[in-house]
Chimera marker file (.cmm) of the C-alpha trace (Angstrom):
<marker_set name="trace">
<marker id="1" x="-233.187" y="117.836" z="-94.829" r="1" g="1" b="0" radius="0.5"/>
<marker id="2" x="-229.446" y="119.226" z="-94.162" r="1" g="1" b="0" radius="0.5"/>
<marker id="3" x="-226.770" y="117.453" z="-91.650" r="1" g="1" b="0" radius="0.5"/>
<marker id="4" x="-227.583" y="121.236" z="-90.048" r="1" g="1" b="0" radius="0.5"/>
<marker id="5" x="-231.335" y="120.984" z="-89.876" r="1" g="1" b="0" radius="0.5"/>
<marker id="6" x="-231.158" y="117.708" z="-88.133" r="1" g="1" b="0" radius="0.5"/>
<marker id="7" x="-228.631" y="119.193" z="-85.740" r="1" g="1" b="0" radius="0.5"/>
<marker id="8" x="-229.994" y="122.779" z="-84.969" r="1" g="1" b="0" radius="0.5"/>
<marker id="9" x="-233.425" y="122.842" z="-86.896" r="1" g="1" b="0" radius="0.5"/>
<marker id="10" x="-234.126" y="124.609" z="-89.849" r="1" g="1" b="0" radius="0.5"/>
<marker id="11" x="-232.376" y="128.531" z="-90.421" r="1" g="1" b="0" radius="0.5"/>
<marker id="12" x="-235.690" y="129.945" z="-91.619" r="1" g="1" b="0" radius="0.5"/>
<marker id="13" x="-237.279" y="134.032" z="-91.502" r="1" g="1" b="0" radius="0.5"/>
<marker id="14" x="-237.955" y="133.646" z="-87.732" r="1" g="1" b="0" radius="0.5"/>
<marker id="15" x="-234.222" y="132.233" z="-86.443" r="1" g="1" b="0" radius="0.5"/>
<marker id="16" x="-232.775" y="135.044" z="-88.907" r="1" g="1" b="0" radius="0.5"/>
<marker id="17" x="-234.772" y="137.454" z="-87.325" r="1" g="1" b="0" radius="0.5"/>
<marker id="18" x="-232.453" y="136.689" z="-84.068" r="1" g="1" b="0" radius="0.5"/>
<marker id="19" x="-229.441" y="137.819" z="-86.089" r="1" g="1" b="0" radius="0.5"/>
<marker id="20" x="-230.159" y="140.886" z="-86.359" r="1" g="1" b="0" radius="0.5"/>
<marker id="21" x="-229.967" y="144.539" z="-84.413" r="1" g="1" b="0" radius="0.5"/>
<marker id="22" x="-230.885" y="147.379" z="-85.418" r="1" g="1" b="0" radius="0.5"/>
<marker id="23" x="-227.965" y="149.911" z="-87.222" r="1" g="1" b="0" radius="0.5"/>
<marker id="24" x="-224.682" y="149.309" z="-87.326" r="1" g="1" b="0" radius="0.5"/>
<marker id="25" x="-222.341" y="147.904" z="-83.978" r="1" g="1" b="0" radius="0.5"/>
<marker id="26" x="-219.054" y="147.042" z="-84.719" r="1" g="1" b="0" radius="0.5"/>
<marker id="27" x="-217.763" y="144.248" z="-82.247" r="1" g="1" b="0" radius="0.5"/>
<marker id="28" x="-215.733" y="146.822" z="-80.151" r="1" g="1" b="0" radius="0.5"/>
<marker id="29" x="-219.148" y="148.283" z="-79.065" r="1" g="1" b="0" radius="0.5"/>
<marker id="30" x="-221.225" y="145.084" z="-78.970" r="1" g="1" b="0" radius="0.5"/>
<marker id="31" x="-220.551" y="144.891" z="-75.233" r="1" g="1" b="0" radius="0.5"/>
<marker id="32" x="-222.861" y="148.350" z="-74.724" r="1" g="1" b="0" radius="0.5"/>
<marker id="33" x="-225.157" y="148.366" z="-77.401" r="1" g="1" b="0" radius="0.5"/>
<marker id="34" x="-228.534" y="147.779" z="-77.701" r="1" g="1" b="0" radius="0.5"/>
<marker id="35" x="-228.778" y="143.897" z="-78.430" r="1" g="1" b="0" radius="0.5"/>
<marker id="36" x="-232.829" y="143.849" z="-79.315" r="1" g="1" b="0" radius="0.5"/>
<marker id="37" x="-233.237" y="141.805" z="-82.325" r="1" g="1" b="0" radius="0.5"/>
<marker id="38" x="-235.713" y="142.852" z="-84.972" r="1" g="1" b="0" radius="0.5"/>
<marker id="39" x="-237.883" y="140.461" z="-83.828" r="1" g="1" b="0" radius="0.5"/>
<marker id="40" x="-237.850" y="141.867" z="-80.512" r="1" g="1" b="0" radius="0.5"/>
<marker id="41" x="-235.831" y="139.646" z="-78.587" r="1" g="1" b="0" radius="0.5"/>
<marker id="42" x="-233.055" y="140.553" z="-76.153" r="1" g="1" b="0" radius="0.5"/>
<marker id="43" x="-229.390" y="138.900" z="-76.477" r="1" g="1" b="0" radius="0.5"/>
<marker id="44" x="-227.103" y="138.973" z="-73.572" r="1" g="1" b="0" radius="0.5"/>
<marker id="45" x="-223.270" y="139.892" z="-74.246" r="1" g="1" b="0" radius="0.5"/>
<marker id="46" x="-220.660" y="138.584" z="-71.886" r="1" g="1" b="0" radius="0.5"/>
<marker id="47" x="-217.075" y="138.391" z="-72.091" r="1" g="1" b="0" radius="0.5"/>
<marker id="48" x="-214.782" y="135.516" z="-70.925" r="1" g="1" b="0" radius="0.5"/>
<marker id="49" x="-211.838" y="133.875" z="-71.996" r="1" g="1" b="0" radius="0.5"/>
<marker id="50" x="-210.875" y="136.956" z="-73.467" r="1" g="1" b="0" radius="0.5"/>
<marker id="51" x="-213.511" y="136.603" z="-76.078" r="1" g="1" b="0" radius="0.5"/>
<marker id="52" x="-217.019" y="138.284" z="-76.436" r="1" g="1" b="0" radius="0.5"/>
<marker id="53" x="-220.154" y="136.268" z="-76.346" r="1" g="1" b="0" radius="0.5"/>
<marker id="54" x="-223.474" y="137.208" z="-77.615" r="1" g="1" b="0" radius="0.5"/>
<marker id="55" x="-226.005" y="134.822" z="-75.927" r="1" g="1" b="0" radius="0.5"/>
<marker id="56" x="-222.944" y="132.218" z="-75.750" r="1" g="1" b="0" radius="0.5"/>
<marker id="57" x="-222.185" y="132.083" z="-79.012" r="1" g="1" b="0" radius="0.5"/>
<marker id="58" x="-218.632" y="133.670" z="-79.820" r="1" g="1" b="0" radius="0.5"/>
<marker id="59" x="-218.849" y="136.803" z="-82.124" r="1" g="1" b="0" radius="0.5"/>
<marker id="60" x="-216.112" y="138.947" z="-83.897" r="1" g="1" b="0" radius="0.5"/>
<marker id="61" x="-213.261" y="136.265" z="-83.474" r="1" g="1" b="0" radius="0.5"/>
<marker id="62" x="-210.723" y="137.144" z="-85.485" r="1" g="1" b="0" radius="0.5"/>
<marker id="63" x="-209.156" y="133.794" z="-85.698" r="1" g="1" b="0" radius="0.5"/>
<marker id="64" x="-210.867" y="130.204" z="-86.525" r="1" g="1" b="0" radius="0.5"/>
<marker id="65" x="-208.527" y="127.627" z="-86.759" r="1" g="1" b="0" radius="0.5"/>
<marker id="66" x="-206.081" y="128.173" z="-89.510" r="1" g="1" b="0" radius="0.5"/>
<marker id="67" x="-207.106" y="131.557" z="-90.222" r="1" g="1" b="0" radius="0.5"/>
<marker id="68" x="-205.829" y="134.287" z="-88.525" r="1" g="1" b="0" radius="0.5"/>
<marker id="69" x="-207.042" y="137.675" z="-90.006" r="1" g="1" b="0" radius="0.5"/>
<marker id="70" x="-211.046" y="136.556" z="-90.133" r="1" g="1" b="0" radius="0.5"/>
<marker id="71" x="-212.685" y="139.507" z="-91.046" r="1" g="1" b="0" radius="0.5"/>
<marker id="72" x="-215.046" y="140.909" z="-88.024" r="1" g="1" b="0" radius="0.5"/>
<marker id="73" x="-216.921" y="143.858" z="-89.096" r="1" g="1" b="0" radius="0.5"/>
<marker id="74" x="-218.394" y="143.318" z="-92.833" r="1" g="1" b="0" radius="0.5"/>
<marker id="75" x="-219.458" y="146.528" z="-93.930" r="1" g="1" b="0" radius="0.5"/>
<marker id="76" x="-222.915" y="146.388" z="-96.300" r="1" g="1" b="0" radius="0.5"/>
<marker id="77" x="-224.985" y="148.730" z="-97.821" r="1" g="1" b="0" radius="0.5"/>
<marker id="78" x="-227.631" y="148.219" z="-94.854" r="1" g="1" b="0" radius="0.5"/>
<marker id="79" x="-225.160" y="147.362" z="-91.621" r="1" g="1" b="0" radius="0.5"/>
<marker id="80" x="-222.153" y="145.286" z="-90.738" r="1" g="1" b="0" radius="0.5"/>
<marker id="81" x="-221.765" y="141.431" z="-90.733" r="1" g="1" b="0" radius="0.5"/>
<marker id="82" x="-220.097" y="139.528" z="-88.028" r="1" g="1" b="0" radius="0.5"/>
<marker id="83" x="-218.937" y="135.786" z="-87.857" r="1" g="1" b="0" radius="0.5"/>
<marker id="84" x="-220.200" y="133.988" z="-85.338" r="1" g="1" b="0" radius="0.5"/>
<marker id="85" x="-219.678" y="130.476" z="-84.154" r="1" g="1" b="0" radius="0.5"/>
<marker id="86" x="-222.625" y="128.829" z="-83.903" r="1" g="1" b="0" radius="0.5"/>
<marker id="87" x="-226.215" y="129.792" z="-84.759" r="1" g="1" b="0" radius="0.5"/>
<marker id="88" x="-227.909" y="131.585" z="-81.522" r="1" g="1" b="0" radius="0.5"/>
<marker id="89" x="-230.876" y="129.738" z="-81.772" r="1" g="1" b="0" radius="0.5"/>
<marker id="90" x="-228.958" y="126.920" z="-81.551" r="1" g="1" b="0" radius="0.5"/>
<link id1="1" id2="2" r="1" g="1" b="0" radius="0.2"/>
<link id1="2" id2="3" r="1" g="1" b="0" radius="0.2"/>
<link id1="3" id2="4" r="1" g="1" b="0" radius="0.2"/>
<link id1="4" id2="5" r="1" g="1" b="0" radius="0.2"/>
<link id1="5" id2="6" r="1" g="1" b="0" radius="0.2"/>
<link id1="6" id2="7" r="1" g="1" b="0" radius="0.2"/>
<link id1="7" id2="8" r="1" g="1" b="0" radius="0.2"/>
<link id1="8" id2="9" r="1" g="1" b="0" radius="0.2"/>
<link id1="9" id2="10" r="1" g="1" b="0" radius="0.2"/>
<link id1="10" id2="11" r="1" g="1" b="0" radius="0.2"/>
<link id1="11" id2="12" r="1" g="1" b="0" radius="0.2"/>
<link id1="12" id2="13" r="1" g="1" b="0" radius="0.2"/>
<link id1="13" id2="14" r="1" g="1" b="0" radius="0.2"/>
<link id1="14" id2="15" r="1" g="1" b="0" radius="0.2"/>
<link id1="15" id2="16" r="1" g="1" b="0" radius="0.2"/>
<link id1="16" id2="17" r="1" g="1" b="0" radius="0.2"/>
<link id1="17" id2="18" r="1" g="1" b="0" radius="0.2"/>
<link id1="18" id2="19" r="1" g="1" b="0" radius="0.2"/>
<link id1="19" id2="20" r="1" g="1" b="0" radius="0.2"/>
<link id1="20" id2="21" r="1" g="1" b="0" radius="0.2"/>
<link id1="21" id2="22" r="1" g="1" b="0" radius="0.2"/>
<link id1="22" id2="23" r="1" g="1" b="0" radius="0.2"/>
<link id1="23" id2="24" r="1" g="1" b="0" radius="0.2"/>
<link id1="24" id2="25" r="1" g="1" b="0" radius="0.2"/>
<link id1="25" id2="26" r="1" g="1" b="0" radius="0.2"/>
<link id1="26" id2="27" r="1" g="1" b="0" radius="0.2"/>
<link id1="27" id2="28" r="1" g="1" b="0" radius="0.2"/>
<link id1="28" id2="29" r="1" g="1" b="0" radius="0.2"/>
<link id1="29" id2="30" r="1" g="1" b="0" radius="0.2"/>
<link id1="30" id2="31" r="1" g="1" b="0" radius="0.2"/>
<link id1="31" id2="32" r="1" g="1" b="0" radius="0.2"/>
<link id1="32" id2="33" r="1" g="1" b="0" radius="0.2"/>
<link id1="33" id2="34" r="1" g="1" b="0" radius="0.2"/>
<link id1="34" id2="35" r="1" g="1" b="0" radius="0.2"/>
<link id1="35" id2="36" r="1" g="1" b="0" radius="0.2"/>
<link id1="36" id2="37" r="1" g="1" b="0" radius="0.2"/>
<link id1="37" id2="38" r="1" g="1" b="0" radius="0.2"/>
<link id1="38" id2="39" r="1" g="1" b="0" radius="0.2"/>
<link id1="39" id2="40" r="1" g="1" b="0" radius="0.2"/>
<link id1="40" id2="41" r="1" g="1" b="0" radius="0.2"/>
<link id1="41" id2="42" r="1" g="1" b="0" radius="0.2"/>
<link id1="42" id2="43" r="1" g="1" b="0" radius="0.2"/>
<link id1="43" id2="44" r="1" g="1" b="0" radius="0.2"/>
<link id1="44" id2="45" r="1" g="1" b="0" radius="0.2"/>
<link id1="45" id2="46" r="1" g="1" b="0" radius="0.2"/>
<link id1="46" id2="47" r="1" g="1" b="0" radius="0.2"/>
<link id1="47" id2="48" r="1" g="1" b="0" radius="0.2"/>
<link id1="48" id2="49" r="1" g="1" b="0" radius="0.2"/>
<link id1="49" id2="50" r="1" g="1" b="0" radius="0.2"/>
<link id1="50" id2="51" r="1" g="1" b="0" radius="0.2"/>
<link id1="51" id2="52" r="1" g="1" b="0" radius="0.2"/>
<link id1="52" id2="53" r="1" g="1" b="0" radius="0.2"/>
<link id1="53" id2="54" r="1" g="1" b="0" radius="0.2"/>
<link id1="54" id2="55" r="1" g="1" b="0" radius="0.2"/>
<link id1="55" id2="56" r="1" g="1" b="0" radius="0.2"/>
<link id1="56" id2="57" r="1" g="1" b="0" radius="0.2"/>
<link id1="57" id2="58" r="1" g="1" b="0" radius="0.2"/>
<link id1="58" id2="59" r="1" g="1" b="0" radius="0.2"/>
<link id1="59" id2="60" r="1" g="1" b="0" radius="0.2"/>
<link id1="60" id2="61" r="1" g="1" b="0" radius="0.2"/>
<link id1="61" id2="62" r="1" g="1" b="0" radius="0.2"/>
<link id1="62" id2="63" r="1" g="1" b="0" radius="0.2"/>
<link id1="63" id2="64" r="1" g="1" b="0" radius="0.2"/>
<link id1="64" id2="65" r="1" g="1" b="0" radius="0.2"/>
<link id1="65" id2="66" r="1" g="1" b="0" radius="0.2"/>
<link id1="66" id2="67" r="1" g="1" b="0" radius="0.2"/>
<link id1="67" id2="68" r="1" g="1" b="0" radius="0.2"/>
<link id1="68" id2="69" r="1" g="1" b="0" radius="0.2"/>
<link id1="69" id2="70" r="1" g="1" b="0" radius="0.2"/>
<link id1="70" id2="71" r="1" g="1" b="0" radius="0.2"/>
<link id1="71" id2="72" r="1" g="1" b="0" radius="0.2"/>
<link id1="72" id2="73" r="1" g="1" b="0" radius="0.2"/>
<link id1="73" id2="74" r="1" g="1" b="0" radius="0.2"/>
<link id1="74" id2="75" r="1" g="1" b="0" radius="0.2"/>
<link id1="75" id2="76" r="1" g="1" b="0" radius="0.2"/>
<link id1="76" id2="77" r="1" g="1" b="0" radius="0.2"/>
<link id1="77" id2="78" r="1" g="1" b="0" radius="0.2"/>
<link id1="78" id2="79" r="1" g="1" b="0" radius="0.2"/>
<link id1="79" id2="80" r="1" g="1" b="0" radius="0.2"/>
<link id1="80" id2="81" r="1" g="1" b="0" radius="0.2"/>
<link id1="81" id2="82" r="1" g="1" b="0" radius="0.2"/>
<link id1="82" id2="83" r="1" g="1" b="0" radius="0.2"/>
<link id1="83" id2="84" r="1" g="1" b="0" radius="0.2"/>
<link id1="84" id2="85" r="1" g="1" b="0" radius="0.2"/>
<link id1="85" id2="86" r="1" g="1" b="0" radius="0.2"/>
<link id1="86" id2="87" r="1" g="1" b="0" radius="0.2"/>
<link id1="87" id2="88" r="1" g="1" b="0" radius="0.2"/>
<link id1="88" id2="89" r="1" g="1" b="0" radius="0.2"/>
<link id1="89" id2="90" r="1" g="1" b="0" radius="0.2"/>
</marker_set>
């Protein structure tokens, strides 16, 4: 068992299955899209501190700690990838 497992539980299908919306949202539209997760679930965006939350968890932050230019909108063959902070089932 990972230092991670013990903290959060394991990342298995199901918690990856919170991850992920349907097509592709770039960050500057998270705030009005459709946040159902393929496993049907609804996340809640918010913004604060000048940041955007998706069910708490910062996503599309551009800088973590020394890095300022973290990429926010990973294009893929099958829809974007965003950094987040912290797992949302956390």
């Amino acid at each position: 068992s990972s230092h991670t497992e013990k903290m959060f539980g394991p990342f298995d299908a199901n918690v990856c299955m919170l991850h992920v919306v349907k097509g592709k949202v770039p960050v500057s539209q998270v705030s009005s899209a459709d946040l159902t997760t393929i496993s049907g679930e609804s996340l809640k965006y918010k913004r604060a501190v000048r940041k955007d939350f998706v069910n708490d968890v910062v996503i599309g932050e551009k800088t973590f700690g020394p890095y300022n230019d973290f990429p926010v909108d990973v294009e893929c063959s099958n829809g974007l990838i965003h950094g987040i902070s912290l797992s949302l089932a956390s």
